[in-house]
Backbone as CSV, one residue per row, in Angstrom:
resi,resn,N_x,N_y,N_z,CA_x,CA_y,CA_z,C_x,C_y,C_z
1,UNK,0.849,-1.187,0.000,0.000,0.000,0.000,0.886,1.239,0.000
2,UNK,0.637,2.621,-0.597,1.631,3.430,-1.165,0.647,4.621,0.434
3,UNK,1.001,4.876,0.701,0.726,6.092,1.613,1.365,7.628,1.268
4,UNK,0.474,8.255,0.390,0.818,9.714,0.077,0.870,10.929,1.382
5,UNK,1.736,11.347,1.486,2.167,12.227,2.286,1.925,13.827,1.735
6,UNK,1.926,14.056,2.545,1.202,15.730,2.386,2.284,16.873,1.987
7,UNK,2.281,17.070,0.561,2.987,17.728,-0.116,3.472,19.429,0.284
8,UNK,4.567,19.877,0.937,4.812,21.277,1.470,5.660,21.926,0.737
9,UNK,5.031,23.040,0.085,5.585,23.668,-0.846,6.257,25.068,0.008
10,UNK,7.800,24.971,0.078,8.190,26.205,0.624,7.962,27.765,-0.109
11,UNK,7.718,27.629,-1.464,7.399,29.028,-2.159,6.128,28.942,-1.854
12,UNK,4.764,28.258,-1.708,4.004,28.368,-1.385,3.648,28.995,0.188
13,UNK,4.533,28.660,1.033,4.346,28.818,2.343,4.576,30.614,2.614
14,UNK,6.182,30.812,1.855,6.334,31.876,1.623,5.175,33.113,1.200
15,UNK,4.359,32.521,-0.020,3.645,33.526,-0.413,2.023,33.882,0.419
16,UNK,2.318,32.567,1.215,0.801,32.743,1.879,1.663,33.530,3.422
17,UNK,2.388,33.417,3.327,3.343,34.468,4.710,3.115,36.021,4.134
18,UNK,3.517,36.327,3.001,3.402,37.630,2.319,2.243,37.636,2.607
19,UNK,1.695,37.214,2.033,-0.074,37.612,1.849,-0.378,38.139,3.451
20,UNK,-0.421,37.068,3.833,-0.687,37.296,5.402,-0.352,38.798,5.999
21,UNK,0.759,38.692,5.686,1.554,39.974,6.391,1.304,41.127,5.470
22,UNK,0.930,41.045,4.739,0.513,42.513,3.785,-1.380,43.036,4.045
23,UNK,-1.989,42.283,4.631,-3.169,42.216,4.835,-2.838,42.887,6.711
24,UNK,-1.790,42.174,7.589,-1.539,42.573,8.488,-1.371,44.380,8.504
25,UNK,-0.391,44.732,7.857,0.228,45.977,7.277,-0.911,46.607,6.977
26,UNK,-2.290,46.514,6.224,-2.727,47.385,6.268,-3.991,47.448,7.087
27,UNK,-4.381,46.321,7.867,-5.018,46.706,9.154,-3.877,47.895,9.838
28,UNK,-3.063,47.942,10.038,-2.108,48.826,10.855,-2.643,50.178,10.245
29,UNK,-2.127,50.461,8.959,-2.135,51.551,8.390,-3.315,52.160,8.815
30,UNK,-4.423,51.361,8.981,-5.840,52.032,9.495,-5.816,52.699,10.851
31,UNK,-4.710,51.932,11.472,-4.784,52.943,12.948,-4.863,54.622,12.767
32,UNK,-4.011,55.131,11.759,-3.991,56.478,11.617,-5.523,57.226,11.225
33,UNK,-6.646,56.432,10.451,-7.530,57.199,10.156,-8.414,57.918,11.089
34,UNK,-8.676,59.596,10.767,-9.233,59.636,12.079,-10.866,59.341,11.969
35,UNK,-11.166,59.248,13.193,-12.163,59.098,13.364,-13.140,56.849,13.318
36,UNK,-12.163,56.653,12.637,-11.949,54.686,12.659,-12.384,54.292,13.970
37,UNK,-13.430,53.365,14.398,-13.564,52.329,15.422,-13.187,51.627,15.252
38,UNK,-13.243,50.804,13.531,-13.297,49.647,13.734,-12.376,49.308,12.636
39,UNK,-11.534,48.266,12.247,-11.245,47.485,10.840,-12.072,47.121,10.017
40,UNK,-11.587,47.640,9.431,-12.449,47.445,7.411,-11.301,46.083,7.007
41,UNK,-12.247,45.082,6.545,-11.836,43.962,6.067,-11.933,44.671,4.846
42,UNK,-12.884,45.239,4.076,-12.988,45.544,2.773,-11.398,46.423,2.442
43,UNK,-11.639,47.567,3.266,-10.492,48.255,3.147,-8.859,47.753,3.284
44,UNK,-8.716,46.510,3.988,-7.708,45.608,3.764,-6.941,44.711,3.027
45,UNK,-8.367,44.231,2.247,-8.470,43.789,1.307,-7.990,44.563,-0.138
46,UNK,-8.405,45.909,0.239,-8.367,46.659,-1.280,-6.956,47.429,-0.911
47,UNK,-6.248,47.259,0.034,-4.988,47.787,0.221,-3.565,46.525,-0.143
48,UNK,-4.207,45.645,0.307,-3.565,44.498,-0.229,-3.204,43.636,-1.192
49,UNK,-4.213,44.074,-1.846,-4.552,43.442,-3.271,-5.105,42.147,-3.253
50,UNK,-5.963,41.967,-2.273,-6.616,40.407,-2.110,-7.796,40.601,-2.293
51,UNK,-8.713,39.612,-2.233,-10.158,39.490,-1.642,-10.420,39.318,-0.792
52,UNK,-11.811,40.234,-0.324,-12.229,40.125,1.662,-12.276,38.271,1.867
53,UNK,-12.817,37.806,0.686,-12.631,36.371,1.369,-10.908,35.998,1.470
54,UNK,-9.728,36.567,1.222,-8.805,35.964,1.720,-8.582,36.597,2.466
55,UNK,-8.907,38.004,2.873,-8.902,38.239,4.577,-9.531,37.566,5.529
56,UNK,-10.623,37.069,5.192,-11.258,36.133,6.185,-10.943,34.789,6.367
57,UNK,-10.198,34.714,5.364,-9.570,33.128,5.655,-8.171,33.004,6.372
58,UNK,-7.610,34.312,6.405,-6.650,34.566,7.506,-6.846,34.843,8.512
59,UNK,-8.144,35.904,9.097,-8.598,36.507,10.368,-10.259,36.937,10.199
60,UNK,-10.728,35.839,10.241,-12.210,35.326,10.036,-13.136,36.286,11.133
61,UNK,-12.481,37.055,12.106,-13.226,37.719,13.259,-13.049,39.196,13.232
62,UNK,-13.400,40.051,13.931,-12.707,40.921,14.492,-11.767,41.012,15.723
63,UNK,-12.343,40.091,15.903,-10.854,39.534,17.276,-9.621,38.937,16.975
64,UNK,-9.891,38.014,15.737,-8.824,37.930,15.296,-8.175,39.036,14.450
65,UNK,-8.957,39.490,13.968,-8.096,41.126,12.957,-7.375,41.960,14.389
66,UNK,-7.949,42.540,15.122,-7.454,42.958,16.283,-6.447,42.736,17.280
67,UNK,-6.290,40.625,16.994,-5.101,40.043,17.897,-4.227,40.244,17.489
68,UNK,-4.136,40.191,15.873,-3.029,40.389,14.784,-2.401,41.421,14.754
69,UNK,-3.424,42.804,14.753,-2.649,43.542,14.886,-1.810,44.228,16.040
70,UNK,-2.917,44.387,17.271,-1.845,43.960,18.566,-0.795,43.351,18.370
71,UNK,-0.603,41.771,17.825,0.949,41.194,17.623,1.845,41.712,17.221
72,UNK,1.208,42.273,16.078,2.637,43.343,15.175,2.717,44.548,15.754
73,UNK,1.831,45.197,16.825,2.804,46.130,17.147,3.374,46.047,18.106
74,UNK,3.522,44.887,18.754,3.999,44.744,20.123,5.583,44.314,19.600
75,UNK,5.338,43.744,18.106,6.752,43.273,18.000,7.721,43.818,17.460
76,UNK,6.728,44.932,16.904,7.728,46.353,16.320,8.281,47.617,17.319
77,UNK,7.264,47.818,18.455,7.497,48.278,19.567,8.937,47.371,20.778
78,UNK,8.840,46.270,20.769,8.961,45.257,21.950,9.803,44.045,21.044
79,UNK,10.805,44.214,20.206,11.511,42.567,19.595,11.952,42.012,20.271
80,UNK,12.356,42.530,21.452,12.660,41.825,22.782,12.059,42.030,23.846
81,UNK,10.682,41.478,24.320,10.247,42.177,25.309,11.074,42.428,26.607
82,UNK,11.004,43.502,27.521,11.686,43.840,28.925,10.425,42.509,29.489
83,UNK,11.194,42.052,30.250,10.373,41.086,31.487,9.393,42.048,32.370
84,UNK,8.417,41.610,32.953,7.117,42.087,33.536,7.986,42.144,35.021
85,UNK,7.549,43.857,35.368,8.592,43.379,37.269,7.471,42.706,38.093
86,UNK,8.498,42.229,39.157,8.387,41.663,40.337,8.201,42.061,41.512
87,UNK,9.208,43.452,41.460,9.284,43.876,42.702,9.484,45.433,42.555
88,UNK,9.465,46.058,43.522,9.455,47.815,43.132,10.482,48.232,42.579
89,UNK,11.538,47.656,42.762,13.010,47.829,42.174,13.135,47.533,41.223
90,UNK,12.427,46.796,39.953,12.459,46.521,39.079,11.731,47.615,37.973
91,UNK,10.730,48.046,38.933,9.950,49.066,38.045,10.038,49.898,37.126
92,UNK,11.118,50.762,37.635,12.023,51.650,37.025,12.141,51.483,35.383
93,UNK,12.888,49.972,35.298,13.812,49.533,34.787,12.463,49.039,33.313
94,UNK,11.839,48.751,33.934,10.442,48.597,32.875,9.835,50.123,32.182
95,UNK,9.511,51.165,33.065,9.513,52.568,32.374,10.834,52.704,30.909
96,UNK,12.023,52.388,31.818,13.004,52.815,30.894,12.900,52.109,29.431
97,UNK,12.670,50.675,29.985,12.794,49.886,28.309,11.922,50.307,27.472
98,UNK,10.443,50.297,28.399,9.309,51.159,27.130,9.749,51.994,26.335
99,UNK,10.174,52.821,26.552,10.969,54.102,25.436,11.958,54.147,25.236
100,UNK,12.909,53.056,25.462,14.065,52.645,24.962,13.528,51.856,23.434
101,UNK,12.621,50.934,23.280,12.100,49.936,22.670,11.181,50.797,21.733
102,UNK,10.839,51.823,22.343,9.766,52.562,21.109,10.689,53.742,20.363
103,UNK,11.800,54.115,20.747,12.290,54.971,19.914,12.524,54.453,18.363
104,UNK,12.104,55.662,17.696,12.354,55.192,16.266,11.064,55.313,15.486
105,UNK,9.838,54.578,16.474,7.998,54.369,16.225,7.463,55.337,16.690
106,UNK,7.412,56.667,16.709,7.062,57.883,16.905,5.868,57.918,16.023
107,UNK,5.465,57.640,14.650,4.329,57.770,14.371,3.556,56.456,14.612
108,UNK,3.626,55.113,14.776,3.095,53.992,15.241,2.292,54.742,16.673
109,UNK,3.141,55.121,17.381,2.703,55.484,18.827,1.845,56.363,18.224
110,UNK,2.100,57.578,17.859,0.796,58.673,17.693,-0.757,57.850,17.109
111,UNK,-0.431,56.828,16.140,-1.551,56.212,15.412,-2.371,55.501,16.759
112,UNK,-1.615,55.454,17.826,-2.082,54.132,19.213,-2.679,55.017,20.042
113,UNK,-2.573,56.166,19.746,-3.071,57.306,21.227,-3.948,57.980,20.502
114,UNK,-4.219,58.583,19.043,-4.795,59.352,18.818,-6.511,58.855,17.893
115,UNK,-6.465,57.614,18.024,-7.538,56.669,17.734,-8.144,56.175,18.174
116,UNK,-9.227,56.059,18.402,-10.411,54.626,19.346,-9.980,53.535,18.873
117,UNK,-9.579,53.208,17.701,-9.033,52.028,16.776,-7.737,51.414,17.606
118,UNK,-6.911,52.761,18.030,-5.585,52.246,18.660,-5.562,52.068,20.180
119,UNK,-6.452,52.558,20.482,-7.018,52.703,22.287,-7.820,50.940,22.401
120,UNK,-8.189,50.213,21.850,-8.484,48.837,21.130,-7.544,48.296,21.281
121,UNK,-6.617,48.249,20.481,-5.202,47.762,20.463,-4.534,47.129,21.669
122,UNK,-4.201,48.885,22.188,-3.505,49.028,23.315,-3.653,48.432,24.479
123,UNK,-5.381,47.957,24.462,-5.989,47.408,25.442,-5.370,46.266,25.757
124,UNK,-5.389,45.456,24.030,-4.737,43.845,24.492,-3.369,43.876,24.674
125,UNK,-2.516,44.939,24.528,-1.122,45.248,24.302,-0.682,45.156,26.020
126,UNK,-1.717,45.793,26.836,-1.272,46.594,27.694,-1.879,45.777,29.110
127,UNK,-2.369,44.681,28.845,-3.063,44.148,29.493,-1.938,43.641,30.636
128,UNK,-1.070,42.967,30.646,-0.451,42.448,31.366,0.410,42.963,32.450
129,UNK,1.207,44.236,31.441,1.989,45.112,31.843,1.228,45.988,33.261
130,UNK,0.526,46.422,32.878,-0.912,47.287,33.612,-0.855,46.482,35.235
131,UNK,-1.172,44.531,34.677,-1.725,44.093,36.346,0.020,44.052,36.704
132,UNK,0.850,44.013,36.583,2.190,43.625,36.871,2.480,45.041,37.730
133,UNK,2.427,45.966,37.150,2.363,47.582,37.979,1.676,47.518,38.957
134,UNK,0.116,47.203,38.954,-0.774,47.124,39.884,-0.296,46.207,41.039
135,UNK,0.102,44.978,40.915,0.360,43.929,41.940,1.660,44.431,42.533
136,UNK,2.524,44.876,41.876,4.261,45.462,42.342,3.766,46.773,43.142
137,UNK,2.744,47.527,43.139,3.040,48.601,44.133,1.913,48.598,45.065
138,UNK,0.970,47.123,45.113,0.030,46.900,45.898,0.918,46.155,46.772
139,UNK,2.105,45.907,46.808,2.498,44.854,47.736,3.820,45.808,48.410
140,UNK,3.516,47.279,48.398,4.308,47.897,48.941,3.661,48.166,50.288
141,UNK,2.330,47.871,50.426,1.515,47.962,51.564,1.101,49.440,52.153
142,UNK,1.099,50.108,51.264,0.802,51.809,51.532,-1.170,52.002,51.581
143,UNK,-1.082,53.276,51.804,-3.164,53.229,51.879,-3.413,52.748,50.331
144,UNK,-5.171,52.300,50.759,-5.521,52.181,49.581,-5.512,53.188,48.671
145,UNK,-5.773,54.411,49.003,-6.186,55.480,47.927,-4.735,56.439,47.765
146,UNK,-3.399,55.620,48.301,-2.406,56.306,47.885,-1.588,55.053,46.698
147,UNK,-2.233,54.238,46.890,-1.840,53.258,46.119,-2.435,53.498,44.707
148,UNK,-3.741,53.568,44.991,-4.425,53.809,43.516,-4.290,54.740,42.541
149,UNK,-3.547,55.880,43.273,-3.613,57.119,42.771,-2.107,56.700,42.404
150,UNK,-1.111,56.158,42.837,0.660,55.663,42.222,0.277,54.590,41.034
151,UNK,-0.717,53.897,41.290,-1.286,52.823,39.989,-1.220,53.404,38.674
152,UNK,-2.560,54.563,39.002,-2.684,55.003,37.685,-1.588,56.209,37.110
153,UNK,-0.690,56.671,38.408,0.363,57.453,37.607,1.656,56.866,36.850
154,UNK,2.106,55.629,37.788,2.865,54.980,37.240,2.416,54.533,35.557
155,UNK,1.022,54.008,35.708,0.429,53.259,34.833,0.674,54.501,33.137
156,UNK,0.443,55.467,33.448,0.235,56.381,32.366,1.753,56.692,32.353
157,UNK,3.016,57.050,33.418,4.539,57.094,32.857,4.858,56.162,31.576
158,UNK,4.171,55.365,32.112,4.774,53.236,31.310,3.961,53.211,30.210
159,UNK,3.598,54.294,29.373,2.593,54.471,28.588,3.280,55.203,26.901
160,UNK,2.354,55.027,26.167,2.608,56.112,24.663,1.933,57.540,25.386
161,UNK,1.298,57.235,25.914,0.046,58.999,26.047,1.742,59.616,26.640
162,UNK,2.240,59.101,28.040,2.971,60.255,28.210,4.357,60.147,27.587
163,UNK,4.665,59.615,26.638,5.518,59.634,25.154,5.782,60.355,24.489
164,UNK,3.926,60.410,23.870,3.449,61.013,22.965,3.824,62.675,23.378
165,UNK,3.196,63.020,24.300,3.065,64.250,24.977,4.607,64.915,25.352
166,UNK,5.377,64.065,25.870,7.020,64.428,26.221,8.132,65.174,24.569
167,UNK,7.578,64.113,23.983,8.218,64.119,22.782,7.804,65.710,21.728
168,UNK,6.684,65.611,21.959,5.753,66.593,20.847,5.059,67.902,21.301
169,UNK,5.237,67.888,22.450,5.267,69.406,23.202,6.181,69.651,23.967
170,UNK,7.008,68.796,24.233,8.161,69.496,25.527,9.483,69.050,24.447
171,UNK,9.385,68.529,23.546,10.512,67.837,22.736,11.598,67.042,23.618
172,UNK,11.360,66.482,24.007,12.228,65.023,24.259,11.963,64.226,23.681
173,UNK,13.709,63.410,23.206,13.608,62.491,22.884,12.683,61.387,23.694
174,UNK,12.842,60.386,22.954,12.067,59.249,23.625,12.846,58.643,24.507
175,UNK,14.177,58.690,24.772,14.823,58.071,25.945,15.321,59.201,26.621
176,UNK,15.139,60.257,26.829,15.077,61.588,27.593,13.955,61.082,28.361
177,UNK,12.837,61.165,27.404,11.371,60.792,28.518,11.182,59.779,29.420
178,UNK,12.475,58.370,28.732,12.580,56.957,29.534,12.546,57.572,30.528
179,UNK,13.982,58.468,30.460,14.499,58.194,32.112,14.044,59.744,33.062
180,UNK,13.169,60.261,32.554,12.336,61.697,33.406,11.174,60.474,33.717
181,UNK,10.942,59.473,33.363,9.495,59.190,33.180,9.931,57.877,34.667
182,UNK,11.296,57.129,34.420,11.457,56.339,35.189,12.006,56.877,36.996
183,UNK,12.835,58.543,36.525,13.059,58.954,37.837,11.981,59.360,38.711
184,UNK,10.643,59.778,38.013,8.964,59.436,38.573,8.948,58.659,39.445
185,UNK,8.821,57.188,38.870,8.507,56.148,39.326,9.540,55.737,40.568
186,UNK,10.757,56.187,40.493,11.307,55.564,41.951,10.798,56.790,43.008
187,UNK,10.819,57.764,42.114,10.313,59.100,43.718,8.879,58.574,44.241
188,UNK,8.050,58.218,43.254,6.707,57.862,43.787,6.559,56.465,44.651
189,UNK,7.352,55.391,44.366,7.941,54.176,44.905,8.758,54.746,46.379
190,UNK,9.437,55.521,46.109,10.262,55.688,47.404,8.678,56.738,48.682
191,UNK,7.697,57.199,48.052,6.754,57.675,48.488,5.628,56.962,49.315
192,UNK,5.512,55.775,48.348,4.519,54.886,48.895,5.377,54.017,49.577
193,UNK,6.865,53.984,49.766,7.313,52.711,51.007,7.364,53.483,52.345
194,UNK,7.994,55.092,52.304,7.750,55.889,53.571,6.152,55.442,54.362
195,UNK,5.353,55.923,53.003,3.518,56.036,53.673,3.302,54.437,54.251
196,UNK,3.841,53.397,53.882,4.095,52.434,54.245,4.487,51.845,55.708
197,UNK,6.165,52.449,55.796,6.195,52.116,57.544,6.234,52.951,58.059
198,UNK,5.547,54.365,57.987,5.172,54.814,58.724,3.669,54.403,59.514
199,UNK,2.814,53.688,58.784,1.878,52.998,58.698,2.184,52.231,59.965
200,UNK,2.953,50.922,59.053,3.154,50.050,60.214,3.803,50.673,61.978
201,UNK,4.765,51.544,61.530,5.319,51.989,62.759,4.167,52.670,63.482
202,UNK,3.149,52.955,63.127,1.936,53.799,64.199,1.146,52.846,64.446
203,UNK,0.707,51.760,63.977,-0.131,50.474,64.409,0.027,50.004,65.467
204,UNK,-0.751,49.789,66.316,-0.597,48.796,67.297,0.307,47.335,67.012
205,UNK,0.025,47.005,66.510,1.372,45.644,65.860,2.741,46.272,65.642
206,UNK,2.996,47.599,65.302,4.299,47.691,64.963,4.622,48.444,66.595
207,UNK,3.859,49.233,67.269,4.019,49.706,68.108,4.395,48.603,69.467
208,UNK,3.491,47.422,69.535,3.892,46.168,70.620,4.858,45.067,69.878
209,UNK,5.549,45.432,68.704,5.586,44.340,68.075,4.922,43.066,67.835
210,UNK,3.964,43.081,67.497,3.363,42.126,66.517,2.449,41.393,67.822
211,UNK,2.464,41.665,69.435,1.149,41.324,70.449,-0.004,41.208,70.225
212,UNK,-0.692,39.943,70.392,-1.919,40.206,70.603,-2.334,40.984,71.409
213,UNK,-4.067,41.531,71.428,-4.493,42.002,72.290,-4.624,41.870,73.502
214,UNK,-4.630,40.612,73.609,-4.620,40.480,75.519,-3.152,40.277,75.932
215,UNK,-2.182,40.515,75.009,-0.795,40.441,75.437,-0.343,41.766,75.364
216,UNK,-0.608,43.042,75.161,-0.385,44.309,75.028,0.092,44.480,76.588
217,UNK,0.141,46.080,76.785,0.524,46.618,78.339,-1.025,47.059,78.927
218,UNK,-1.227,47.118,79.768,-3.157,47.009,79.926,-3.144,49.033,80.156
219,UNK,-1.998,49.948,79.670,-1.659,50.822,79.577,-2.112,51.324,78.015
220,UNK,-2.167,50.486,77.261,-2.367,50.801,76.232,-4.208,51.160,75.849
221,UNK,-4.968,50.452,77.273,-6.591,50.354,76.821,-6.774,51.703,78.453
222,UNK,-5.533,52.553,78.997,-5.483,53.586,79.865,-6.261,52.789,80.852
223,UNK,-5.654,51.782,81.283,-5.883,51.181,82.649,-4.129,50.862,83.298
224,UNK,-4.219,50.694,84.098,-3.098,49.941,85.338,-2.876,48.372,85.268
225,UNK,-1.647,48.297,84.725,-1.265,46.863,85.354,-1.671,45.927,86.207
226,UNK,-2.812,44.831,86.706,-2.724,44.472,87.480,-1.882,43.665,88.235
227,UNK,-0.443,43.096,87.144,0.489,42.239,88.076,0.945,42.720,89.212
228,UNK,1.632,42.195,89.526,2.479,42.556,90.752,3.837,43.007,89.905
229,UNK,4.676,43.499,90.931,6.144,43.469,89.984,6.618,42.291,90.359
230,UNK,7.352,42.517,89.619,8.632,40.783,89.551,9.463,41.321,90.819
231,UNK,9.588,40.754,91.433,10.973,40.707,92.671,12.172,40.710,92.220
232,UNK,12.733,42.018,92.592,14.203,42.626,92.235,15.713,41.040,92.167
């Protein structure tokens, strides 16, 4: 019995890669239009030189048109992504790569901030980065509402909006802004660890070290000791 095997044509593979990626390319190009919500398969199609049915046989959804293009700009932004921090000390170091990694994409970024189309994007782009900030300066243990308010400032440093804005009204470069944008983030970090033990240091736990309540000084509820003293 002869068992035919499934014939792989590398120029073939190639041209359905082009295709692919030229249909990719001009979902992108749409980020710039103003006023765009959404991707035009038609309009992708007619930029590409395909038919909407071979856009749909590449990215059959709008979720998939949308994942795609998220991919490519994360990889034109990010060819190496910086690792997600861990710890507050790392933070910094994540501001900096963002605009280390985007210099060069000055109009990519404007197309990501100045669109509902790219505010979409950014969403799935930014998703991770966002809880990684959130969890790294929730575990600095500061108030809630001084935390939230370092969330969303950090959150917008580590951003295109304040990129965009550094670059094109104050003219900085994009790694000028890294590191104005990352010396932020340790002053605000070094802010929320003060509000922190100072916290703990005024608590009753930091104040008895870590006593329960019925192990405190009976001074502390403005009553008198009832022991005796210990014998000299």
């Amino acid at each position: 019995m002869t068992v035919t095997r499934p014939y792989h044509s590398p120029a073939r593979q190639a041209r359905r890669q082009r295709t692919k990626q030229a249909i990719v390319e001009a979902f992108i190009a749409q980020l710039g239009d103003p006023g765009r919500a959404t991707l035009s398969p038609a309009a992708a199609a007619r930029a590409a030189g395909v038919s909407i049915r071979t856009v749909h046989h590449y990215f059959p959804d709008a979720g998939a048109q949308l994942a795609a293009v998220a991919d490519e700009v994360e990889a034109r932004l990010y060819p190496d992504p910086p690792p997600l921090p861990r710890t507050p000390a790392e933070l910094p170091g994540l501001v900096t790569a963002v605009y280390r990694f985007a210099e060069g994409q000055l109009p990519l970024l404007r197309a990501l901030v100045r669109s509902s189309l790219g505010a979409q994007v950014r969403a799935r782009r930014r998703a991770g980065r966002l809880e990684a900030i959130k969890s790294v300066l929730e575990g600095i243990g500061a108030g809630q509402a001084e935390t939230r308010h370092a969330v969303a400032v950090v959150s917008l440093l580590a951003s295109a909006d304040a990129g965009i804005v550094l670059a094109d009204q104050y003219g900085l470069s994009l790694q000028e802004a890294g590191r104005a944008c990352a010396e932020t983030t340790r002053a605000i970090i070094d802010s929320l660890t003060a509000q922190a033990t100072m916290a703990r240091a005024h608590s009753p736990a930091g104040e008895f070290g870590g006593l329960s309540g019925r192990d405190r000084p009976a001074r502390e509820h403005g009553e008198e000791s009832s022991r005796p003293p210990r014998p000299s």
